[in-house]
C-alpha positions as CSV (number, residue, x, y, z in Angstrom):
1,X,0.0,0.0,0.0
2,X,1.8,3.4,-1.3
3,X,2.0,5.4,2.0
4,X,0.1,8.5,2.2
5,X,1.5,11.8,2.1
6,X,1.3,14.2,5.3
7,X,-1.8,16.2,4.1
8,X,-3.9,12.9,3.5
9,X,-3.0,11.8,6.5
10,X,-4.3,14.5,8.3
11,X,-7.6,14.5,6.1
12,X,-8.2,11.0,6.9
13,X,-8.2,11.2,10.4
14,X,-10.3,14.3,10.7
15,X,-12.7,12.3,8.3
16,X,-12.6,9.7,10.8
17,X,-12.8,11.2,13.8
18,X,-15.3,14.0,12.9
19,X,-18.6,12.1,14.0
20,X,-17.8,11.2,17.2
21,X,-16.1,14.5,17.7
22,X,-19.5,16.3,16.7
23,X,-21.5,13.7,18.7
24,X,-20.1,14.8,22.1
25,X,-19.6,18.4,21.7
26,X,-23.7,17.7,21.1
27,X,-24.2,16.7,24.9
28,X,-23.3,20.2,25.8
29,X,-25.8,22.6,26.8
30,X,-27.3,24.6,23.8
31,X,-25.3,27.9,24.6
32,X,-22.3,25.9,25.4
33,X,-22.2,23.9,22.6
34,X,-22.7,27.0,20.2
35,X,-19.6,28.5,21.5
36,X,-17.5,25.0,21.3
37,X,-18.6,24.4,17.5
38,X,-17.5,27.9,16.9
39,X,-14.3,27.2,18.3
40,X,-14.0,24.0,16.3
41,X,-14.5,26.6,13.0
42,X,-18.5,24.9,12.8
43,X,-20.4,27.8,12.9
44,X,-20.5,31.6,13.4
45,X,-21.7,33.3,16.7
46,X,-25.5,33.0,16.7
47,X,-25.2,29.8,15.5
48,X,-25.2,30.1,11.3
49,X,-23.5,27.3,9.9
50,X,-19.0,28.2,9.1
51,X,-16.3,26.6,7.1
52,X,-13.8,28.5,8.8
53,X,-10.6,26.1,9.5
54,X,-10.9,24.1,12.8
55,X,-7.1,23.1,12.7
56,X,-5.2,20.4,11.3
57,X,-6.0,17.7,13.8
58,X,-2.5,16.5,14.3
59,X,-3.4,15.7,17.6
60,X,-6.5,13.6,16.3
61,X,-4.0,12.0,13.8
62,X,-1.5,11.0,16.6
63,X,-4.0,9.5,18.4
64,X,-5.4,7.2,15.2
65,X,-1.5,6.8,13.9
66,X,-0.9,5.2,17.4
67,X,-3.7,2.9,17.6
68,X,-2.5,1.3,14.2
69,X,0.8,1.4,15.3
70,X,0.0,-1.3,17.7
71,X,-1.9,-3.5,15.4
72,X,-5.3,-2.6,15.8
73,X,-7.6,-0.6,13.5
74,X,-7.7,3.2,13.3
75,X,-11.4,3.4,14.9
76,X,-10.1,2.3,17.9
77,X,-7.9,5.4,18.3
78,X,-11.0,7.9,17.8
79,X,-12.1,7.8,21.6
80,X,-8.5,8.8,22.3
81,X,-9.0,11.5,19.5
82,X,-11.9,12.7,20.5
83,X,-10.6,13.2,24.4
84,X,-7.4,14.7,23.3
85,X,-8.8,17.4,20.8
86,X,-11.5,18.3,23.2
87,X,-8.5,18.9,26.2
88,X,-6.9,21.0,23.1
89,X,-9.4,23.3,22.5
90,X,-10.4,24.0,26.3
91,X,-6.5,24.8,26.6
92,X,-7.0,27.0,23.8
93,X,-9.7,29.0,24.8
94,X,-8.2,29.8,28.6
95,X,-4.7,30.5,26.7
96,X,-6.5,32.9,24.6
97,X,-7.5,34.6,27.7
98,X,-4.7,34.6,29.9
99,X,-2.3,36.3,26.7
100,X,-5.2,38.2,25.6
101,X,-5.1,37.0,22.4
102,X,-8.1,38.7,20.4
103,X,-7.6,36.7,17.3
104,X,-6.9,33.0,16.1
105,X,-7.0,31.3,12.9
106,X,-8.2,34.6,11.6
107,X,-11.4,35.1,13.5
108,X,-11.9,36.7,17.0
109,X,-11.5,34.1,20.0
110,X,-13.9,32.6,21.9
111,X,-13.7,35.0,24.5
112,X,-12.9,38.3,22.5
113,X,-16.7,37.2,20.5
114,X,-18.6,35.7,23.2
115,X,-16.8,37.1,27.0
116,X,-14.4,36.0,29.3
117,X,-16.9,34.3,31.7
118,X,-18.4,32.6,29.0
119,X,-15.7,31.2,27.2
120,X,-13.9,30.2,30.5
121,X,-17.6,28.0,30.9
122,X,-17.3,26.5,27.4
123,X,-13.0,25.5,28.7
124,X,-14.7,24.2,31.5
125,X,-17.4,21.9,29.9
126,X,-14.9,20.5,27.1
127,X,-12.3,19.6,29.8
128,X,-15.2,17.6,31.6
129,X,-16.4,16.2,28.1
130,X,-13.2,15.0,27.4
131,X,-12.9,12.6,30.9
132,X,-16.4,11.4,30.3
133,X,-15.5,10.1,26.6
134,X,-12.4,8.6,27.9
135,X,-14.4,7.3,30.9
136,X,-17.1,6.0,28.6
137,X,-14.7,4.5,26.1
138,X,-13.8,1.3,28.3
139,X,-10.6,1.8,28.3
140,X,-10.2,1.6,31.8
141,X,-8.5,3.9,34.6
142,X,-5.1,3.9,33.1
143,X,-5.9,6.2,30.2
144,X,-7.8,8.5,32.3
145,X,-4.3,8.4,34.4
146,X,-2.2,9.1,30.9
147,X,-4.8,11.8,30.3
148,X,-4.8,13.9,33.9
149,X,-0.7,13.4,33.7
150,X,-0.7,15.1,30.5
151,X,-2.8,17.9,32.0
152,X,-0.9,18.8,35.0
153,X,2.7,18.9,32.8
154,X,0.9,21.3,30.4
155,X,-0.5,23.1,33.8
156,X,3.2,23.4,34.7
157,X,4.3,24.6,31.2
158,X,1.7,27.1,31.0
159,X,2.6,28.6,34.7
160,X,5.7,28.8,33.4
161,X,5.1,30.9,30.1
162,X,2.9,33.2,32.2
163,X,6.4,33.4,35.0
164,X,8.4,34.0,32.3
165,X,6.9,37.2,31.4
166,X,7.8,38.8,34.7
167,X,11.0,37.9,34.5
168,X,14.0,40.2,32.7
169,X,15.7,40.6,29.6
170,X,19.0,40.6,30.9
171,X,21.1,39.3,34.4
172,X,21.1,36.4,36.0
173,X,17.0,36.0,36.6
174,X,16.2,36.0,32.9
175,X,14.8,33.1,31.0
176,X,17.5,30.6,29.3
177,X,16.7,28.5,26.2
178,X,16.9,25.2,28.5
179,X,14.0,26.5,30.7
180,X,12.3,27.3,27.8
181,X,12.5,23.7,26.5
182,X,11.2,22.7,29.8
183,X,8.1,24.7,29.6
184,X,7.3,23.4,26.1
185,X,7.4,20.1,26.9
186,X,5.0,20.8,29.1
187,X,3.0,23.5,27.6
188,X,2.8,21.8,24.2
189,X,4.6,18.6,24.3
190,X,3.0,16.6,26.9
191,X,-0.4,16.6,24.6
192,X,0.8,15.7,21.4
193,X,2.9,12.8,23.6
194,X,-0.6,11.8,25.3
195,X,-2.3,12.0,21.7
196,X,-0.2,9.1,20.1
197,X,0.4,7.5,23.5
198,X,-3.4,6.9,24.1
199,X,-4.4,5.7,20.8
200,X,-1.8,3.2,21.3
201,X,-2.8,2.1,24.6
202,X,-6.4,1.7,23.4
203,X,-5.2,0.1,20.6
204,X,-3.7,-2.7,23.1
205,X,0.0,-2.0,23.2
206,X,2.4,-2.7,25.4
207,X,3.4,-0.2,28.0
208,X,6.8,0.3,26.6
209,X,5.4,1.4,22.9
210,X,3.0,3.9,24.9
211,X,5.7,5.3,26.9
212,X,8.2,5.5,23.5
213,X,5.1,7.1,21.7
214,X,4.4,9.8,24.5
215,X,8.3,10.2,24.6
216,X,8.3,11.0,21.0
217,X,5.2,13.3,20.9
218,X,6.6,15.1,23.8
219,X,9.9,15.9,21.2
220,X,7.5,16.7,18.6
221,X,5.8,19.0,20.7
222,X,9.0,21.0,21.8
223,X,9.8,21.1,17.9
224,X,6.0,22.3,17.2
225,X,6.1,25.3,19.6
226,X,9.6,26.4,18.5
227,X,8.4,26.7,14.7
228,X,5.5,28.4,16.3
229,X,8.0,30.7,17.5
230,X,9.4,31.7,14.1
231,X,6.0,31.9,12.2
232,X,5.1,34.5,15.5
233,X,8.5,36.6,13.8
234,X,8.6,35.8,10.0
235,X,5.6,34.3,9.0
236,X,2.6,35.2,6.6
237,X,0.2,36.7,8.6
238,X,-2.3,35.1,6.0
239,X,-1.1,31.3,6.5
240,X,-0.5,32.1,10.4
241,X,-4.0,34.1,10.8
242,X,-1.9,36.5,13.6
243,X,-0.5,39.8,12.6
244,X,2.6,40.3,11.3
245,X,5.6,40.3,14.6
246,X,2.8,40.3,17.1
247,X,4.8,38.1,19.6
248,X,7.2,41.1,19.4
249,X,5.1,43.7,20.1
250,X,3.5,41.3,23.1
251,X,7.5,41.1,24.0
252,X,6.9,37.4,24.1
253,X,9.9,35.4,25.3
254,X,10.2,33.4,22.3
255,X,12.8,30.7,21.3
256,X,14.4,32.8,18.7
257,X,14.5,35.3,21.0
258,X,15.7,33.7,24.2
259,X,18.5,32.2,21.3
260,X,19.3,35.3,20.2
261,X,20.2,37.2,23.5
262,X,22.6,34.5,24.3
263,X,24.8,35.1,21.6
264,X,26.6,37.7,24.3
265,X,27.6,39.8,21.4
266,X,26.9,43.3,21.6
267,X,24.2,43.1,18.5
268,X,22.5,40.7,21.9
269,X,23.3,43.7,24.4
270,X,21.7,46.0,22.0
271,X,18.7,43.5,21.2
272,X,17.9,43.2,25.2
273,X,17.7,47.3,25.3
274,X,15.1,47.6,22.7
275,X,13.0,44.4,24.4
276,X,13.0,46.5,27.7
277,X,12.0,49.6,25.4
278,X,9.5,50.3,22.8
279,X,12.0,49.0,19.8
280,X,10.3,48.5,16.8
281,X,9.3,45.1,16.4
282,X,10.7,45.1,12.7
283,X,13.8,46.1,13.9
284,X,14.0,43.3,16.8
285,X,13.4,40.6,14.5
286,X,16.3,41.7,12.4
287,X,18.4,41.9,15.1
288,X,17.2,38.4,16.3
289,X,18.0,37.1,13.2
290,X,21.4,39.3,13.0
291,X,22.4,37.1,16.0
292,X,21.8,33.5,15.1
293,X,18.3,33.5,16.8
294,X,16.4,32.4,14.0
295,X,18.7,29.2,13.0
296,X,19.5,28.3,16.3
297,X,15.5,27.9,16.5
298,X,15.4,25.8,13.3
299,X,18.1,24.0,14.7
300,X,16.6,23.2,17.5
301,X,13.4,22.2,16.1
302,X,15.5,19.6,14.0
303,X,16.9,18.4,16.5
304,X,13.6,17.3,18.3
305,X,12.3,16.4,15.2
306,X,15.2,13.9,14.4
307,X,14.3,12.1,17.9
308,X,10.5,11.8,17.1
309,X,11.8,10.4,13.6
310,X,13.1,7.2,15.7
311,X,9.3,6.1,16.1
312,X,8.0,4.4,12.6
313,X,4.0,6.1,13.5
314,X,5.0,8.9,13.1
315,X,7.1,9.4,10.3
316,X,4.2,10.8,7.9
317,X,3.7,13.9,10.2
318,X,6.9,15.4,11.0
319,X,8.2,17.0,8.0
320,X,5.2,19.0,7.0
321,X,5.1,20.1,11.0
322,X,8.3,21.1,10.7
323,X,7.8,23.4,7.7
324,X,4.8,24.8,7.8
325,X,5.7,27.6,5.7
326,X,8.4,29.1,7.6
């Protein structure tokens, strides 16, 4: 069978897991559910029918990819899908609050179009949806376990991001790329690991193959946020859907960035006196690129892909993750 290319992939999942996606965000109450569908691209506020874009569903894929890597057919990932991608977008919608982000995948966020309480109430009731379809799904108390472990390391990374932005440019106190790895592990990592890993333990595998497939996710995750990181600096406002340098402007402490400042060079110095000012955000990202911090994030990106690349299920994913147009 001629392998599918990283795009199909993606398509095929989505296809598969839709139904059972739509059939719990249904159990919601009628308000609730309006507000998840239209963070799942569904519909518009008010309820009109949308074909905005929901995301890829490269966590949905990772969950279906690992079920098969263990021998058992893709359906038997889609509970695992369906949890995951529900935990996904209630992380999304209390992100968007706590950074304040007004805007994602080119239309307001949940909370900028419907309020904060609200959209903290529709987080709330995906988070519960997703332990009821694990709960439901018979796979037993382990992958609820897999699941709440996941949660707390992306609780940790997400503490951390929101520390980080209180800490300094410069000195001894400011944020290192190594502590940044750490938090997106966490933050973005631990998800994608618990994705491939609970497809595969509901597809019957072995605890070693679920703990090599959460190790893996966990490196694609770190790679995933760090190309995140460039697209926030250089990328096409109309593929990304954010404005053009807008983690700049929100002084984000970036991987780029973070690279960048220590390159101890005095293009670095310079770079840390416009952060702590109100430098121009076109000029920062020159100077971040000026002093290695773009390559050094590509770099390291490659570098986590490279270890992900080691686990067969994963293989169709990871180079159009990696690119993504940046």
């Amino acid at each position: 069978m001629t392998a599918l290319a990283a795009p199909e992939v993606l398509t095929r999942c989505r296809e598969l897991v839709r139904p059972a996606l739509r059939e719990a965000v249904g159990e919601l109450h009628p308000w609730v559910r309006e507000m998840a569908a239209y963070s799942f691209g569904w519909c518009e506020v008010g309820g009109a029918p949308a074909t905005a874009s929901g995301g890829k569903g490269v966590r949905q894929a990772l969950a279906v990819l690992g079920a098969e890597a263990a021998g058992a057919p893709a359906r038997a990932g889609i509970p695992a899908a369906v949890a995951v991608e529900l935990v996904h977008v209630f992380s999304l919608l209390h992100d968007d609050i706590m950074d304040g982000d007004q805007a994602r995948r080119g239309r307001p966020t949940v909370w900028k179009a419907y309020g904060t309480g609200p959209a903290v109430l529709a987080g709330d009731a995906l988070f519960a949806l997703a332990v009821a379809t694990l709960a439901d799904s018979g796979a037993g108390a382990g992958a609820v376990r897999l699941l709440s472990a996941a949660l707390l390391d992306l609780v940790r990374g997400q503490a951390d991001d929101l520390l980080f932005a209180t800490r300094p440019w410069r000195g001894p106190e400011r944020v290192r790329p190594r502590e940044y790895r750490v938090m997106a592990e966490g933050k973005t990592g631990a998800l994608l690991g618990c994705a491939a890993a609970l497809g595969a333990l509901l597809g019957g595998a072995p605890p070693a193959e679920v703990a090599a497939l959460d190790r893996a996710g966990r490196h694609l995750g770190v790679a995933f946020q760090i190309v995140d990181d460039v697209l926030g600096i250089w990328g096409d406002p109309l593929v990304t859907g954010k404005p053009v340098h807008g983690d700049l402007r929100e002084r984000k402490k970036t991987f780029p960035v973070l690279a960048a400042l220590d390159a101890s060079t005095p293009a670095a110095a310079r770079l840390a006196r416009l952060l702590e000012s109100d430098g121009a955000p076109r000029e920062i990202a020159a100077l971040v690129e000026e002093c290695g911090g773009r390559s050094a994030a590509l770099a390291e990106a490659r570098r986590h892909m490279a270890y992900a690349e080691t686990v067969e299920a994963l293989r169709p994913l990871l180079d159009h993750l990696l690119r993504r147009d940046v």
